[in-house]
C-alpha positions as CSV (number, residue, x, y, z in Angstrom):
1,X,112.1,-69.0,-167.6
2,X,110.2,-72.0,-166.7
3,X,106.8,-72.4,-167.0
4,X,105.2,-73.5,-163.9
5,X,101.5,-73.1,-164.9
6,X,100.9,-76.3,-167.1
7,X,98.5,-75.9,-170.2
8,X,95.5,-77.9,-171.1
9,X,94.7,-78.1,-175.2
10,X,91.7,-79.5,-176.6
11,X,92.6,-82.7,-178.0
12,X,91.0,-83.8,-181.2
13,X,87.6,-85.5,-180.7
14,X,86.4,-88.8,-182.2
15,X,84.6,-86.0,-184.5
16,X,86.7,-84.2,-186.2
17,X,84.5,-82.3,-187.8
18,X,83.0,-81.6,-184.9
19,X,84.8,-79.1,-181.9
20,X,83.2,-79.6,-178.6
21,X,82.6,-83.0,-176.3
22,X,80.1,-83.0,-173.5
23,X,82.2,-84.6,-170.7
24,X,80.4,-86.2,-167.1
25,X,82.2,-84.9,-164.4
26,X,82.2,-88.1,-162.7
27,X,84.3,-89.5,-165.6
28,X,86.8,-86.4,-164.9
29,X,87.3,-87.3,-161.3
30,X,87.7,-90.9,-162.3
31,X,90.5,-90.2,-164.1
32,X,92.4,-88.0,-162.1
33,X,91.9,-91.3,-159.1
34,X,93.2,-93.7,-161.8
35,X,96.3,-91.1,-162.1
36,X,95.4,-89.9,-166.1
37,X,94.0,-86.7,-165.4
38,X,96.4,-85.5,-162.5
39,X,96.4,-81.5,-163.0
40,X,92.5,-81.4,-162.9
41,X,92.7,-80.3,-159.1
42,X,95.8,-78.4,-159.8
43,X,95.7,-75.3,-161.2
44,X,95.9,-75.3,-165.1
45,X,95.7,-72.9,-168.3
46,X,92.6,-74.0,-170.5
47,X,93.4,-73.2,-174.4
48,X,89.7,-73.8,-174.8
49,X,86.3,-72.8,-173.5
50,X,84.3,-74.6,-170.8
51,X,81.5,-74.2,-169.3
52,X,80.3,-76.4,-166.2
53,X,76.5,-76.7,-165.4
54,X,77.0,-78.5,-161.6
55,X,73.6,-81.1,-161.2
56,X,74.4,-82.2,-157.5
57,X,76.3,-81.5,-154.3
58,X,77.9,-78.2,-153.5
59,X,82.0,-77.5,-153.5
60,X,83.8,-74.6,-155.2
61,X,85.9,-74.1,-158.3
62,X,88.9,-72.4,-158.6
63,X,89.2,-69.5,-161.2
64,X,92.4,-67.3,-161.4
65,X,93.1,-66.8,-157.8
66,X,89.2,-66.8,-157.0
67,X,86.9,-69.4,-155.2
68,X,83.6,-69.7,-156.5
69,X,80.8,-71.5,-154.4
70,X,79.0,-74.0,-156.6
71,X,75.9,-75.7,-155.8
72,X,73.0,-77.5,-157.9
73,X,72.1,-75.8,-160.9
74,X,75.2,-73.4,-161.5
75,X,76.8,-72.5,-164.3
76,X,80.4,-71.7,-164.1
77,X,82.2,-70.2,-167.4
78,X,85.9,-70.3,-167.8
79,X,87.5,-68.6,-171.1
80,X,90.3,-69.4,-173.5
81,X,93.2,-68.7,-171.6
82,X,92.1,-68.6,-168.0
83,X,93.2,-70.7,-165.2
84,X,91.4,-73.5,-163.1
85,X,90.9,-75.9,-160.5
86,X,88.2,-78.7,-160.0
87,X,87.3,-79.6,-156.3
88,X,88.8,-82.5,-154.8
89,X,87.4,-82.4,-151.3
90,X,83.7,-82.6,-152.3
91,X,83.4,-83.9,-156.1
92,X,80.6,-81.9,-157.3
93,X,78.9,-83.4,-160.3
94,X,77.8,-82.1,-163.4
95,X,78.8,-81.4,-166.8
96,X,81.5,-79.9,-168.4
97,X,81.4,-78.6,-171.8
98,X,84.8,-78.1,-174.1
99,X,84.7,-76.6,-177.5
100,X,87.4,-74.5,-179.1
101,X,87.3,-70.3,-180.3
102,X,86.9,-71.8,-184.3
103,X,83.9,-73.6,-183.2
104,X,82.3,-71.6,-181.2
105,X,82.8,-68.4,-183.9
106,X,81.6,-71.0,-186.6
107,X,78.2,-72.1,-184.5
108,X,77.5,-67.8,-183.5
109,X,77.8,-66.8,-186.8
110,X,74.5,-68.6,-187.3
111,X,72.7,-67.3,-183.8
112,X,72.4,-63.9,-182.1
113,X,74.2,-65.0,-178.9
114,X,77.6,-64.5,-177.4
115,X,78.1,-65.7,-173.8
116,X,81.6,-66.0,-173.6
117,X,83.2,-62.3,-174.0
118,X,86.7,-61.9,-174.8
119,X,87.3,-60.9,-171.1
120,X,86.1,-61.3,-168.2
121,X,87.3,-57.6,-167.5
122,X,83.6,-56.6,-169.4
123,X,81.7,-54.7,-166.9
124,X,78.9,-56.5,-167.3
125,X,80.6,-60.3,-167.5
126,X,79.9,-62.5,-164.6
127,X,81.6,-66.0,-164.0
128,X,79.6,-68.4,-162.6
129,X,75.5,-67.5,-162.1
130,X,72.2,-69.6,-161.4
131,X,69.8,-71.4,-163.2
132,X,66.4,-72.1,-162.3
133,X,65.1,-75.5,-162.5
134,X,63.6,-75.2,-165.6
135,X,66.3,-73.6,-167.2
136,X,68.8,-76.6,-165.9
137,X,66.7,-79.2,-167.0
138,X,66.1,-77.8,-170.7
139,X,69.9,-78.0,-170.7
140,X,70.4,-81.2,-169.1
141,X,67.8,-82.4,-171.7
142,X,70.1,-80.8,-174.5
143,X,72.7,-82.0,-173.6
144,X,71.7,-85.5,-173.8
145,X,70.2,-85.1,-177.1
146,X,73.8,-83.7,-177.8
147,X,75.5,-86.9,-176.4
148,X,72.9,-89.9,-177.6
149,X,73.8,-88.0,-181.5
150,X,77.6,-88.0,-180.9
151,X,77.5,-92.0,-180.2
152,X,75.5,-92.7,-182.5
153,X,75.8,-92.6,-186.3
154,X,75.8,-88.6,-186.1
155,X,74.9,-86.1,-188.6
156,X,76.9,-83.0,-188.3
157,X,74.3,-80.6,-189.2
158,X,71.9,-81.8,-186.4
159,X,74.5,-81.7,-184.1
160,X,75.4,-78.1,-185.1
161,X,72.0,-77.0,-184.7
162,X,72.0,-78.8,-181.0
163,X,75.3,-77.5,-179.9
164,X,73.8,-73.7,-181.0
165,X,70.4,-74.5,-179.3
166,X,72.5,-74.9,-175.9
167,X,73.9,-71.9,-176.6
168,X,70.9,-70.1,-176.9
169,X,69.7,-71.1,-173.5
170,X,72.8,-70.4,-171.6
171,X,72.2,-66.9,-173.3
172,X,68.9,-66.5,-172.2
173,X,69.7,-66.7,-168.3
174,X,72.7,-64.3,-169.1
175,X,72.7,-60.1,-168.1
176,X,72.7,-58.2,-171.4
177,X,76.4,-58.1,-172.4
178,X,78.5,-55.2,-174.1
179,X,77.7,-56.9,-177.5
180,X,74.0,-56.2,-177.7
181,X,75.1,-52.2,-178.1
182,X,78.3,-52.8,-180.2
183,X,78.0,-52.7,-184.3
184,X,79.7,-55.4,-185.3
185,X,82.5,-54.1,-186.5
186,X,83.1,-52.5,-183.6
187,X,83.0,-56.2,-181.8
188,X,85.3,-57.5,-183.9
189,X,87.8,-54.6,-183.5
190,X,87.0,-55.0,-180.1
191,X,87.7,-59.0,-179.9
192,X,91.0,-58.4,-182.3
193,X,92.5,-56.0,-179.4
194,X,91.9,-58.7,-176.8
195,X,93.4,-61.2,-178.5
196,X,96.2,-59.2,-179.3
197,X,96.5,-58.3,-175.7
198,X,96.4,-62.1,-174.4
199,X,99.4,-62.8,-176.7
200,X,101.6,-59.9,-176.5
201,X,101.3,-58.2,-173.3
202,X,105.0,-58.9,-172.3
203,X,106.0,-56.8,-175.4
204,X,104.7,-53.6,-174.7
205,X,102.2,-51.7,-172.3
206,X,101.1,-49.2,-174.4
207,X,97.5,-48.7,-175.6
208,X,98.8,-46.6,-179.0
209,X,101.1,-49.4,-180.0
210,X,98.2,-52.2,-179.7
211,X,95.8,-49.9,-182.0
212,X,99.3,-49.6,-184.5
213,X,99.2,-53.5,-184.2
214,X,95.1,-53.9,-185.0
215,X,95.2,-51.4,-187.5
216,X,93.3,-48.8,-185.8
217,X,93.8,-45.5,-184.2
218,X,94.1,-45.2,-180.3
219,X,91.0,-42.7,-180.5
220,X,88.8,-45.4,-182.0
221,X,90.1,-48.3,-179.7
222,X,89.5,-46.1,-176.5
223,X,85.7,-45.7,-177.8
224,X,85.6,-49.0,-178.3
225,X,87.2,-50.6,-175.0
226,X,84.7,-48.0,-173.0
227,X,81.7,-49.3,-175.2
228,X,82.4,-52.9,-173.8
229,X,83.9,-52.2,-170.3
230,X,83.4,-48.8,-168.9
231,X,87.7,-48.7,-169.2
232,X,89.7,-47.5,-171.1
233,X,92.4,-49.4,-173.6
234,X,94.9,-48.5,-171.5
235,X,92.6,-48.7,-168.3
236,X,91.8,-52.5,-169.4
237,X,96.2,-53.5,-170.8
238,X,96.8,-52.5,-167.2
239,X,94.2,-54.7,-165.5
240,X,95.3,-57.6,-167.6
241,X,98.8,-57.3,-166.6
242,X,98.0,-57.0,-163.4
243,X,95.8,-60.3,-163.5
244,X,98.3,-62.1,-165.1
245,X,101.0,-61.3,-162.2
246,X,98.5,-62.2,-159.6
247,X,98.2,-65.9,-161.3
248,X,101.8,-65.9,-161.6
249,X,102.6,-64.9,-158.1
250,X,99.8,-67.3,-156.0
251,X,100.1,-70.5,-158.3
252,X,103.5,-70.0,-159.2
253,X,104.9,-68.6,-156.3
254,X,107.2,-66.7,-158.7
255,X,109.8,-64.5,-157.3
256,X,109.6,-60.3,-158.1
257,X,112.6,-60.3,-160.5
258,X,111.6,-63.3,-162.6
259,X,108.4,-61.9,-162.9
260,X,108.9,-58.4,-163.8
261,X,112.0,-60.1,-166.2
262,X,109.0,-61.7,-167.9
263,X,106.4,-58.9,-168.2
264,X,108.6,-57.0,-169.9
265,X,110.3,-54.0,-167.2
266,X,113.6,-53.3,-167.4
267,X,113.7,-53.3,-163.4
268,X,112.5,-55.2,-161.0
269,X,111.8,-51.4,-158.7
270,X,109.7,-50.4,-161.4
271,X,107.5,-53.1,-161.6
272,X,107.1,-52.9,-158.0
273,X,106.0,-49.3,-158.1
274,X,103.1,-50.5,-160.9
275,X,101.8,-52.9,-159.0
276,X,101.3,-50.8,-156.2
277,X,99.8,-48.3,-158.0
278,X,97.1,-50.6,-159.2
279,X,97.1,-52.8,-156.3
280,X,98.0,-50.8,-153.0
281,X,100.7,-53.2,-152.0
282,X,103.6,-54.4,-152.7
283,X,103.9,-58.0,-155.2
284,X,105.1,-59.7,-151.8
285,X,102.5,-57.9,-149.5
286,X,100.3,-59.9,-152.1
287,X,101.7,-62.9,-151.8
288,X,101.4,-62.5,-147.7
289,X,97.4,-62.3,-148.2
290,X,97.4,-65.7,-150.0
291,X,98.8,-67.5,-147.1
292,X,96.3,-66.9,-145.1
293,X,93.2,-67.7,-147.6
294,X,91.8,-71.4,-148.0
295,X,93.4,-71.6,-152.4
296,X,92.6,-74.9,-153.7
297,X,95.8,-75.9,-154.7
298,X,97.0,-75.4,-151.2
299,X,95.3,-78.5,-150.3
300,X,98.3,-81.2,-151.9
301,X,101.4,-78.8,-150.9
């Protein structure tokens, strides 16, 4: 089946020691006019992490099928795997952020911080939130420190310590997040179903199969899954499947068959029948409501 959805990787900084670039979004938008950059305003899969402190104007940005209002001073955080949209119409500026999963483990392993969970199905996990001025400008401040280093003659180290002292910030305006009452071992059990789950959800649906494939039993994976998101294992496979059709059916405008073909049921009726149940209408009754919303990506069609 073709994939519709296209996929953004990070490409290999000038540094590469080094896995994270501090981009302007002005120089984003100037690429996609000179025609380089042409799925920023389209919906795209990020294989990275990215976080987007907006300094001026207000607009939106797209995440899954959601439109978030940004303004001065937000923060918008998009995780490994999720899909995007910048605004065309108004061009808000600000800063985007890139760095990869081996990074970002490598720099938390020295700080007590984790703002990117492995979900944004966490019960406490919010997606875009606001800064106040002198949070924004102790970031903006960083993040030129960050950008002066990287041109210059850099030392790695420093910029290490930098790159963690921005993440200790963002941390700081952040709710307290389902790690801060997890032992680590249970985080990392945690984080290894979720990745699991992001790769192989088309293979199976059932919560005892992903403990067999972590190496732990469903009784300890259900504790865990309702220590970090008030759901359980299987509570949280459904919801993920469920996410993932949604993209599929209002950026690809997939059809019901090649979709359930792809998730894995053996008919097209039964598929149907579990997205009801978690939904309350049908995949097309779904695809109805987006019509009438104001998507993004609506905008070049």
């Amino acid at each position: 089946m073709r994939e519709t959805i296209p996929n953004v990787h990070f490409r290999e900084t000038q540094l590469p020691q080094v896995g994270f670039e501090i981009i302007p979004l002005s120089s984003l938008y100037s690429k996609a006019t000179m025609g380089s950059l042409n799925q920023l305003y389209q919906p795209h899969r990020v294989t990275f992490h990215n976080l987007i402190i907006f300094t001026s104007g207000n607009g939106e940005h797209f995440v899954d099928f959601n439109t978030i209002p940004v303004e001065k001073n937000s923060v918008v955080l998009v995780n490994t795997g999720q899909i995007q949209a910048f605004d065309e119409v108004n061009k808000p500026q600000g800063k985007l952020i890139i760095f990869t999963d081996e990074y970002l483990a490598k720099v938390a392993s020295t700080i007590d911080t984790k703002i990117f969970a492995p979900t944004h199905l966490v019960s406490s996990y919010r997606q875009s939130f606001k800064l106040t001025i002198n949070q924004s400008n102790a970031l903006i401040n960083l993040s030129k420190l960050i950008s002066t280093e990287y041109q210059s003659s850099p030392n790695i180290g420093y910029l290490q310590v930098l790159f963690a002292a921005l993440l200790t910030k963002i941390s700081e305006t952040r709710p307290d997040i389902y790690h801060h009452h997890m032992s680590p071992s249970h985080i990392k059990c945690f984080d290894r179903f979720m990745l699991d789950l992001t790769q192989h959800y088309t293979l199976t649906r059932d919560a005892n199969e992903f403990a067999r494939r972590i190496g732990t039993s469903y009784k300890t994976l259900n504790k865990i899954c309702k220590m970090a998101t008030n759901r359980s294992a299987k509570q949280l496979i459904d919801a993920f499947i469920i996410l993932e059709a949604k993209r599929r059916l209002s950026i690809d405008n997939q059809q019901v068959q090649q979709l359930a073909d792809y998730l894995g049921f053996d008919e097209a009726t039964n598929f149907i029948k579990y997205f009801k149940k978690h939904t309350l209408m049908t995949p097309n009754q779904f695809k109805k409501t987006l019509s009438v919303r104001h998507l993004p990506f609506q905008r070049s069609l």
